[in-house]
C-alpha positions in Angstrom: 62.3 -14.1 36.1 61.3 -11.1 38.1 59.1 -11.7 41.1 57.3 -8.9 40.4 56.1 -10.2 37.0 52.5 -10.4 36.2 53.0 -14.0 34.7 53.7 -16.9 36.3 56.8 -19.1 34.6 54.8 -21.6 32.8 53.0 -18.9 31.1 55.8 -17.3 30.2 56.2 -20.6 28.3 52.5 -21.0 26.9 53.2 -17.0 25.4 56.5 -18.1 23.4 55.5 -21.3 22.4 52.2 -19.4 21.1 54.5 -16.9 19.6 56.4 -19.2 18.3 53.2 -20.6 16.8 52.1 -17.5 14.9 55.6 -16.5 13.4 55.7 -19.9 12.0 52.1 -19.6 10.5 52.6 -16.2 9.3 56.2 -16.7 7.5 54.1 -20.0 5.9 51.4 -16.9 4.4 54.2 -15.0 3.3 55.4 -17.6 1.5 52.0 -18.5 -0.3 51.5 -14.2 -0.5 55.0 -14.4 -2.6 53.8 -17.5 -4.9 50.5 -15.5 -5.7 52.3 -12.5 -6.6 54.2 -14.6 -9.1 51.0 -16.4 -10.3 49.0 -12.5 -10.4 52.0 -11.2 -12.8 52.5 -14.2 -14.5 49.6 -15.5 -15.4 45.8 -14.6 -16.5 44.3 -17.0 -13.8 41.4 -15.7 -12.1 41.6 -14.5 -8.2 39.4 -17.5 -7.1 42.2 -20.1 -9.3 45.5 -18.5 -7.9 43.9 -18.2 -4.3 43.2 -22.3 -4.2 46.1 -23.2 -6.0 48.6 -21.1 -3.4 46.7 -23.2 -0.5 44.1 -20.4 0.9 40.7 -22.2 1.6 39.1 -19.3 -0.7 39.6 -16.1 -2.4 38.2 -14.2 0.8 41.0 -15.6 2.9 43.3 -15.1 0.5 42.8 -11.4 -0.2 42.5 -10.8 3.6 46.1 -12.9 3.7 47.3 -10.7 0.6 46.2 -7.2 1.9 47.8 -7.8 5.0 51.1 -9.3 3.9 51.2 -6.5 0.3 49.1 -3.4 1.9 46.7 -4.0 -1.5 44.7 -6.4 -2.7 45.6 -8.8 -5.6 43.3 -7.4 -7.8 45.1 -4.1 -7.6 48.4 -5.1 -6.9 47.9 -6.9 -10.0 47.0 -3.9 -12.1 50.2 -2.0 -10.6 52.5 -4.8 -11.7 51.1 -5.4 -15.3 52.9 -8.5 -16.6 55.5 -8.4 -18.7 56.0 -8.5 -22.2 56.1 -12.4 -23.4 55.0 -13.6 -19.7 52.0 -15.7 -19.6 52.9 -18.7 -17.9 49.9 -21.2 -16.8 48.8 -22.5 -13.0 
């Protein structure tokens, strides 16, 4: 480590293993993003159903999650990706 560094070794440490942290939750809320996306094409399931059943505490924090992770919400990321024909599996 440089001497001239604005942070001391041990918090070098605390800022990786907090890196380390959020790379680890946010790949987990991709994961549950990618499942929704299935569920949104898939199935007729309301927001609210698909939100709880992908493990966000409520549709708010899901669609926050979603918009972040897709760059739209579900509702109209949904409407762009109409499902297709025969598709209609259930939660």
């Amino acid at each position: 480590m440089r001497e001239d560094s604005i942070f001391p070794a041990n918090g070098m440490i605390h800022l990786r293993r907090a890196r380390a942290h959020i790379e680890e939750h946010l790949g987990g809320a991709r994961e549950r993003v990618a499942r929704a996306q299935h569920l949104l094409i898939s199935t007729g399931e309301p927001l609210t159903q698909i939100a709880l059943v992908c493990g966000f505490s409520d549709q708010s924090h899901f669609s926050r999650s979603f918009r972040r992770t897709v760059g739209a919400s579900p509702g109209q990321w949904r409407r762009m990706n109409p499902a297709p024909l025969g598709g209609g599996d259930h939660v």
